[in-house]
C-alpha positions in Angstrom: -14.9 -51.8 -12.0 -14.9 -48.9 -14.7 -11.4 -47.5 -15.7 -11.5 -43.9 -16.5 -8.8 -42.6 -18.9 -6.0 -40.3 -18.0 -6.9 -37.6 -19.4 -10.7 -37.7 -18.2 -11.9 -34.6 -16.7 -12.1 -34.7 -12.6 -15.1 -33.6 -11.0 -16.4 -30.1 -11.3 -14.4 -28.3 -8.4 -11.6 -30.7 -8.2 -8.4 -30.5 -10.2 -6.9 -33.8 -11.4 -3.3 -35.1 -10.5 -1.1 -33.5 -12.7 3.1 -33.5 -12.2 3.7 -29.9 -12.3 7.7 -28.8 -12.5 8.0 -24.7 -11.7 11.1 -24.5 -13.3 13.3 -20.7 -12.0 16.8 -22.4 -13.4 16.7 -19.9 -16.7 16.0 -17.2 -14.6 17.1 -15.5 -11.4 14.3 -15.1 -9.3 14.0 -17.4 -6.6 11.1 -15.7 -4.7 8.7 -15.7 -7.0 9.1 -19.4 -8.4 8.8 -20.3 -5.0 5.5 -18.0 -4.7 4.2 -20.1 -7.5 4.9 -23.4 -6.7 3.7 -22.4 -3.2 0.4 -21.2 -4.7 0.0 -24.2 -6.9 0.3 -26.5 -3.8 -2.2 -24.5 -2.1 -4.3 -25.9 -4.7 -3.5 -29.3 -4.4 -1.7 -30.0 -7.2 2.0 -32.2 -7.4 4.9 -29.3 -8.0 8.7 -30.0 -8.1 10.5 -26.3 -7.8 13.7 -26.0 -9.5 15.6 -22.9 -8.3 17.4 -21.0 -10.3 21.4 -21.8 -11.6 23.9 -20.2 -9.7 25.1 -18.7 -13.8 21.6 -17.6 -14.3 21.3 -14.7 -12.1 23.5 -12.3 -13.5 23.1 -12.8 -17.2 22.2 -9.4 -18.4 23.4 -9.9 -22.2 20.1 -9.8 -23.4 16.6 -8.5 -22.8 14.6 -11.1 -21.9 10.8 -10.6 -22.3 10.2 -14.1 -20.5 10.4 -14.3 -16.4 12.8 -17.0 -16.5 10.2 -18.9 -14.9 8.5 -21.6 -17.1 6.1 -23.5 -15.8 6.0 -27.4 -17.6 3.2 -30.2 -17.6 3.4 -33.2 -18.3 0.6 -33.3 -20.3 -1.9 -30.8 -21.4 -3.9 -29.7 -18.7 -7.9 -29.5 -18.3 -9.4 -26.3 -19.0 -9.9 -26.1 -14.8 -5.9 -27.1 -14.0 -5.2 -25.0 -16.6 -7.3 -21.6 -15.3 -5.9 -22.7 -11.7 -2.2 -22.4 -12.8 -2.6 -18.8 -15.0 -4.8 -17.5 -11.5 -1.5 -18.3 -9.4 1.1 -17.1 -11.7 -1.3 -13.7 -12.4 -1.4 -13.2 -8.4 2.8 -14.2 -8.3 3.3 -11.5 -11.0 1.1 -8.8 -9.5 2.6 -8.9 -6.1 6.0 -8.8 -7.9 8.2 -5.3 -6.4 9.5 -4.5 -9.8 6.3 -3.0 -12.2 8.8 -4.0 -15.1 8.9 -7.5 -14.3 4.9 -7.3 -13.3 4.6 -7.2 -17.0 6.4 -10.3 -18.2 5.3 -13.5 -19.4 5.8 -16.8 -18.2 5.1 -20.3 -20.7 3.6 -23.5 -19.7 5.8 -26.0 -21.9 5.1 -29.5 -22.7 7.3 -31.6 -20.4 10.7 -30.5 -20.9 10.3 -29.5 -24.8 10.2 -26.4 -26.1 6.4 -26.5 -27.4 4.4 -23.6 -25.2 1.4 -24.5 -24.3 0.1 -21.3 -23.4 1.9 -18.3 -22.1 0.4 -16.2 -19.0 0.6 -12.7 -18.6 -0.9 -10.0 -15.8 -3.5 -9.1 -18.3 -5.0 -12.3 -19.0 
C-alpha cells in the first residue's frame, strides 16, 4: 500500500479534501457568504459558513475596502482548489446588487491567522 502525502496533488479534474470556513462574521452580508459557500459545495469541497455577528452589520465607522467575507484554509490550497475558490467568489461578487460592493475584495487567510493567502477580486 503506498501513502500519498497530504499535500499531494489529486487527480487532474478532481479537487482534494480541503476544510474550507466561509467566514461573513466581520461583515454584514449574509446572502452572499451563503452564495459562496453554496458555490464551493457545488464543487465538492468541505465548507463551514459562519454568518455574520449580530454587531457587525451596522458598523459604518469606517470604509472598509474588504467584503467582510474572508474565506480561510486550512492549508494552502492546490493551484486547482485554489482557481475553483476565486471562480466562485468572482461569480458571488458579480451577481452582487450593489456595483460598489461588486468591486471589493475578499482574502483567503491561513486558518484563522491573519496571513492572506491571496486576495480575489472581480477582475482577476
Amino acid at each position: 500500500m503506498t501513502r500519498t502525502a497530504p499535500h499531494a496533488a489529486a487527480p487532474r479534474g478532481i479537487l482534494r479534501r480541503m476544510q474550507i470556513v466561509v467566514d461573513g462574521s466581520a461583515g454584514g452580508e449574509a446572502a452572499f457568504a451563503a452564495a459562496v459557500a453554496g458555490g464551493l459545495r457545488e464543487r465538492g469541497l468541505d465548507v463551514e459558513l459562519r454568518p455574520p455577528k449580530g454587531g457587525s452589520m451596522f458598523d459604518t465607522a469606517v470604509h472598509l475596502v474588504s467584503s467582510g467575507l474572508v474565506v480561510r484554509v486550512a492549508e494552502r490550497p492546490d493551484r486547482e482548489t485554489l482557481e475553483a475558490i476565486q471562480q466562485v467568489v468572482r461569480d458571488a461578487l458579480q451577481h452582487h446588487p450593489s456595483l460598489r460592493r461588486r468591486t471589493r475584495t475578499v482574502p483567503v487567510h491561513l486558518g484563522e491567522s491573519a496571513r492572506v493567502l491571496e486576495w480575489i477580486d472581480v477582475f482577476g
